[in-house]
ZAPAVO-633412 format. One line per field, with one value per residue (C-alpha): residue number from 1; x, z, y. Coordinates in nm, 3 decimals. Layout:
num = [NUM,...];
c1 = [X,...];
c3 = [Z,...];
c2 = [Y,...];
% end
This chain:
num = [1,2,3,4,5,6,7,8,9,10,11,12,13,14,15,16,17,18,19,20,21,22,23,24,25,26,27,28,29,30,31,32,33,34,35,36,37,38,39,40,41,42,43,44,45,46,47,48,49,50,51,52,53,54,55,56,57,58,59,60,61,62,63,64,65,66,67,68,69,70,71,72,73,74,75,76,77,78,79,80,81,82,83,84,85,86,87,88,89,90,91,92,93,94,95,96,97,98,99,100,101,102,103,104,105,106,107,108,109,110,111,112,113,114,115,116,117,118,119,120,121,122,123,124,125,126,127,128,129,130,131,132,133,134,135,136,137,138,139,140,141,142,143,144,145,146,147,148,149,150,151,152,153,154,155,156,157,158,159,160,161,162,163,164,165,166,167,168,169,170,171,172,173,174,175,176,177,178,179,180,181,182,183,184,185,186,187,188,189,190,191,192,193,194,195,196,197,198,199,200,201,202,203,204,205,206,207,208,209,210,211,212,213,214,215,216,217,218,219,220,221,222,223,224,225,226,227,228,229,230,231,232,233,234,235,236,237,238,239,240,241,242,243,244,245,246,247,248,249,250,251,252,253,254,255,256,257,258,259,260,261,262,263,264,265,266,267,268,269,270,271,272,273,274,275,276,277,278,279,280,281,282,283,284,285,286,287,288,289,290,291,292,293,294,295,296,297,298,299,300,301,302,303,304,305,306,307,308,309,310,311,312,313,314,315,316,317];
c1 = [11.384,11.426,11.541,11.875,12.278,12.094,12.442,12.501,12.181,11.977,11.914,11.782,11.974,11.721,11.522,11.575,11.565,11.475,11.628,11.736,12.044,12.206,12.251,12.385,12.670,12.733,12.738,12.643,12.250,12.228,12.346,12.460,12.825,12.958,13.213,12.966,12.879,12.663,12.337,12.499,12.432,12.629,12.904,12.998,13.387,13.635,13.967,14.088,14.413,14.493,14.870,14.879,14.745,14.904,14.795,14.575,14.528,14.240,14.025,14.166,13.847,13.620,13.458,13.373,13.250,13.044,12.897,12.801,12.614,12.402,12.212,11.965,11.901,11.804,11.412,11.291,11.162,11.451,11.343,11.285,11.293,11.001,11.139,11.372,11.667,11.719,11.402,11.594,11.913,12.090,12.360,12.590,12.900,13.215,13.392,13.737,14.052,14.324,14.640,14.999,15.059,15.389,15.458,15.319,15.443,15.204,14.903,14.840,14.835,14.668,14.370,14.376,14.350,14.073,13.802,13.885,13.816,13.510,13.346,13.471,13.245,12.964,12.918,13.013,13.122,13.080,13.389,13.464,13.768,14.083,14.213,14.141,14.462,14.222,14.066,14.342,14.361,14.017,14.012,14.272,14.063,13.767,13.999,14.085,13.732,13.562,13.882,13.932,13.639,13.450,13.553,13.276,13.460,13.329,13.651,13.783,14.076,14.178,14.416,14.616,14.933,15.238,15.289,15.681,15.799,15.437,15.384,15.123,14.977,14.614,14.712,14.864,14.648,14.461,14.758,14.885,14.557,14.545,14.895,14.802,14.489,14.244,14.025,13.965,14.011,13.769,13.477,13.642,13.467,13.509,13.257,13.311,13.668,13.821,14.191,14.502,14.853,15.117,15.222,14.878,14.797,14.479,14.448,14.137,13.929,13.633,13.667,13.315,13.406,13.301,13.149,12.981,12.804,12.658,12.543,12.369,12.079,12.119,11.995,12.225,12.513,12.385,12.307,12.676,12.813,12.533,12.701,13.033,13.022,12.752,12.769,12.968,13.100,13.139,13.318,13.148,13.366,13.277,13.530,13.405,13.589,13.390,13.144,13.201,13.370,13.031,12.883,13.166,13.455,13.571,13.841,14.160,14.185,13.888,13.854,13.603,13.328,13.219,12.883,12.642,12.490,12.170,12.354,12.522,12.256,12.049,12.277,12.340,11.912,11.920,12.109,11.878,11.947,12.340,12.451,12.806,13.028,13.148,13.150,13.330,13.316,13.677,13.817,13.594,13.816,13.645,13.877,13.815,13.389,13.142,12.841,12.913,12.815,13.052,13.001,12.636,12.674,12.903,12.632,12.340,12.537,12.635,12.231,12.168,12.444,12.254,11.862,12.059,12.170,11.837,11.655,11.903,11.747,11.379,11.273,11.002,10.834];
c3 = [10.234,10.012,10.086,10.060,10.175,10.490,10.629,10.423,10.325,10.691,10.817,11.202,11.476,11.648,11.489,11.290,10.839,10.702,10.398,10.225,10.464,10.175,9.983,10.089,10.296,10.650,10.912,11.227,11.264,10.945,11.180,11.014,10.950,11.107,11.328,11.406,11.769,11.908,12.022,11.992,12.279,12.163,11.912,11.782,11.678,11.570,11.588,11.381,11.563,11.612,11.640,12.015,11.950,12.116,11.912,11.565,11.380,11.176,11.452,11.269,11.026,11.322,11.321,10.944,11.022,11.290,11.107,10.827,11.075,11.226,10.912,10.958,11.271,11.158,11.190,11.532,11.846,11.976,12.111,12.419,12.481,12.289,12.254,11.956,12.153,11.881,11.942,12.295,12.206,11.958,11.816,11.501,11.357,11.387,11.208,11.293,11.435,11.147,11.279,11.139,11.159,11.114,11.442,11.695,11.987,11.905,11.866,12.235,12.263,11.951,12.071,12.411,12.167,11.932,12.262,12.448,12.175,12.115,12.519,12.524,12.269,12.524,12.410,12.536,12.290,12.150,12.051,11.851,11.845,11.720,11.981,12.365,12.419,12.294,12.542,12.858,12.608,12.589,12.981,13.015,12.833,13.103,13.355,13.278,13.343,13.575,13.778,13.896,13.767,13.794,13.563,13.457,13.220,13.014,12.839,12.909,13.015,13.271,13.056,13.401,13.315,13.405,13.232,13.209,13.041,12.953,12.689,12.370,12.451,12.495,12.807,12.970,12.986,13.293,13.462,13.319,13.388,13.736,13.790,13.643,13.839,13.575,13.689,14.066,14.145,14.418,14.167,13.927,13.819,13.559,13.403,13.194,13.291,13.195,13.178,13.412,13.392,13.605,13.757,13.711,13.912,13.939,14.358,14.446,14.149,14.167,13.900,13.821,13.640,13.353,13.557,13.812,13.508,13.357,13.693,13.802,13.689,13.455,13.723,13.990,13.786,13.697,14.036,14.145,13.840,13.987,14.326,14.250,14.010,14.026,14.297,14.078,13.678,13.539,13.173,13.005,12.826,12.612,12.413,12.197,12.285,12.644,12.407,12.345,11.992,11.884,11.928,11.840,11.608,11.502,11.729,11.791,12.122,12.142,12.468,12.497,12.743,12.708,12.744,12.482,12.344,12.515,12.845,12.755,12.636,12.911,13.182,12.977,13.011,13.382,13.433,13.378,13.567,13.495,13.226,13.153,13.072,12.834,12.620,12.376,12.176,12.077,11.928,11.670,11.362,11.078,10.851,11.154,11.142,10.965,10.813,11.018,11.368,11.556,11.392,11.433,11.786,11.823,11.640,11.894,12.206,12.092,12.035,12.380,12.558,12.365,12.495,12.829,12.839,12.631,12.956,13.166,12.981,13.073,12.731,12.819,12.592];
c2 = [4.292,4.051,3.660,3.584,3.697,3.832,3.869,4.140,4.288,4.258,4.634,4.556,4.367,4.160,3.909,3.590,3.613,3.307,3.184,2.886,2.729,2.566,2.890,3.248,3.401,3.234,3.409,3.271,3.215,3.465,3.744,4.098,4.090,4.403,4.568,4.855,4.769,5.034,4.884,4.504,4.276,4.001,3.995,3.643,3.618,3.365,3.302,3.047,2.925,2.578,2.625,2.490,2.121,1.812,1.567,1.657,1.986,2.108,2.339,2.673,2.579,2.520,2.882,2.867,2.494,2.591,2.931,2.663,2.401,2.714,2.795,2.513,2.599,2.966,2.942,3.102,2.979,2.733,2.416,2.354,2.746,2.843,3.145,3.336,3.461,3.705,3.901,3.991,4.006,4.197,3.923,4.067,3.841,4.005,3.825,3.596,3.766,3.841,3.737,3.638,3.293,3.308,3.495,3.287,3.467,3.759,3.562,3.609,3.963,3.998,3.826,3.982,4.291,4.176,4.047,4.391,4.568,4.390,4.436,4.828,4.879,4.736,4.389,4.011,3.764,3.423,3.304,3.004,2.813,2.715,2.514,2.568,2.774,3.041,3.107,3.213,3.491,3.596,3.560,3.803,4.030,3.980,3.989,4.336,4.440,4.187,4.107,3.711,3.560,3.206,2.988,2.705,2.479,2.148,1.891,1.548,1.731,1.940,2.188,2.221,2.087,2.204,2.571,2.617,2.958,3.088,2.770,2.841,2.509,2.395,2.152,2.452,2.743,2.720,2.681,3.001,3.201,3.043,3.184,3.565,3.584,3.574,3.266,3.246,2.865,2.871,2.999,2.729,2.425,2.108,1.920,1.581,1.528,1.164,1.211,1.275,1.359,1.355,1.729,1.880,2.180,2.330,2.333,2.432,2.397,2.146,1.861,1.715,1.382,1.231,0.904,1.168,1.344,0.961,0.887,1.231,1.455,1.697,1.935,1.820,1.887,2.252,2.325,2.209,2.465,2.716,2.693,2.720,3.038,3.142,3.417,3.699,3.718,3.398,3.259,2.961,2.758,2.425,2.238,2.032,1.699,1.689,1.491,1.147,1.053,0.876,1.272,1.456,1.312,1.609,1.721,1.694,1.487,1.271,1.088,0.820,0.779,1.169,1.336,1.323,1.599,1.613,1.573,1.893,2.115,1.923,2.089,2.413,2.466,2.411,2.709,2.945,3.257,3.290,3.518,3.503,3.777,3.618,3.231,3.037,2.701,2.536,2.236,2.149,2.027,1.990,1.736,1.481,1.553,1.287,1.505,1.780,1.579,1.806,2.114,2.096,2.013,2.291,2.535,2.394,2.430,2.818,2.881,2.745,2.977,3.270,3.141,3.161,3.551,3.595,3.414,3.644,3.970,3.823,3.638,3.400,3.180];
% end
């Protein structure tokens, strides 16, 4: 094949095309657009919704940010991996949820809808946010097929606030999946918290602060994550603002004193030998980023959940 629009013009599943990552259509990592998903291992999705924010907007552009960042990153073996995680797995893009944003109120269902569809026709998904309401959504989805499952969970917030009348809030949605079974607290753990609020639930879950995280190994912290959920199916969720504001600016509720990036991909590598059902990014807003630092980190933490189900199907360097 020809270089160039590999989105649209690639023929196999596996593999990485090079072309030039200032040019052509954006998929994520120059994966085939499709909604075919026979043979697909992985299928990445957005949903651009950013209706649930507390404080500033903009994460509804995060999946096309993101998409962008990954195109320099499209040139094989992944560092420190040595290994192309798309020789293993079969990865398409699926595209971003359609949805009408006038009708909040449906938006729930309608992505319950979109990620079920998605895993009965055999694959997990990457999702990128939108805001982090997203994802009690998504869970429910899992939830349906999995049952209760272990929730491993990096922010500066908790996202266990009070939930009163089944809110569409991104403080609130733990709480609500707590309450409808979907996460099972005691498989539940937090990584990089550095914020409280008054009436916060979340009993039983394990809340790895951000102070605990600065003063620990890399490896201790995974193997803490590894004990908590790792015995059964397991979500991975990463929003974006769990990295400090000098790593990630772009995001609606930046909290200082965060993890840097290599702290997180540093812990995400040391837990080889999970594979999540399922994964998703969220909170990266784009009119708050300087030269795409937060989408990029966004892009590089989504390539190292992939080497981790590739590692999980047996790729080796």
């Amino acid at each position: 094949m020809s270089r160039g629009d590999a989105a649209f013009r690639r023929k196999d599943l596996k593999g990485t095309v090079h072309e030039n990552s200032f040019s052509g259509a954006q998929s994520f990592m120059r994966r085939k657009y499709t909604r075919e998903l026979e043979g697909v291992d992985v299928a990445v999705t957005g949903i651009p919704f950013d209706q649930a924010v507390s404080n500033r907007p903009g994460a509804r552009f995060g999946p096309e940010a993101v998409r962008r960042a990954s195109a320099q990153h499209t040139w094989g073996p992944m560092w420190p991996w040595r290994f192309d995680p798309f020789d293993t797995l079969a990865v398409i893009d699926y595209g971003d949820l359609d949805f009408d944003y006038g009708r909040i109120d449906t938006v729930p269902e309608a992505i319950t809808g979109h990620i079920a569809t998605i895993i009965d026709g055999g694959a997990s998904t990457l999702t990128f946010g939108g805001d982090h309401f997203i994802t009690c959504p998504v869970l429910e989805a899992y939830h349906r097929i999995h049952g209760p499952l272990g929730l491993v969970h990096f922010d500066a917030h908790r996202d266990f606030e009070e939930d009163v009348n089944g809110r569409i809030d991104h403080g609130t949605m733990f709480t609500r999946a707590m309450n409808d079974g979907f996460i099972d607290p005691a498989r539940t753990i937090q990584i990089g918290i550095r914020t409280y609020f008054d009436g916060e639930r979340g009993e039983g879950v394990q809340v790895v602060g951000a102070d605990r995280v600065h003063a620990e190994t890399p490896a201790a912290i995974a193997k803490l994550i590894m004990e908590r959920a790792g015995n059964g199916p397991a979500y991975l969720t990463f929003d974006i603002d769990c990295l400090d504001p000098a790593f990630a600016p772009g995001t609606g509720t930046p909290v200082p004193g965060g993890l840097s990036t290599y702290q997180a991909l540093a812990i995400l590598r040391e837990l080889k030998g999970m594979e999540f059902a399922g994964m998703d990014i969220t909170e990266v807003s784009p009119p708050y980023d300087h030269s795409e630092i937060t989408a990029n980190a966004a892009a590089l933490l989504a390539i190292e959940m992939l080497c981790l189900k590739a590692w999980a199907r047996g790729a080796r360097p």
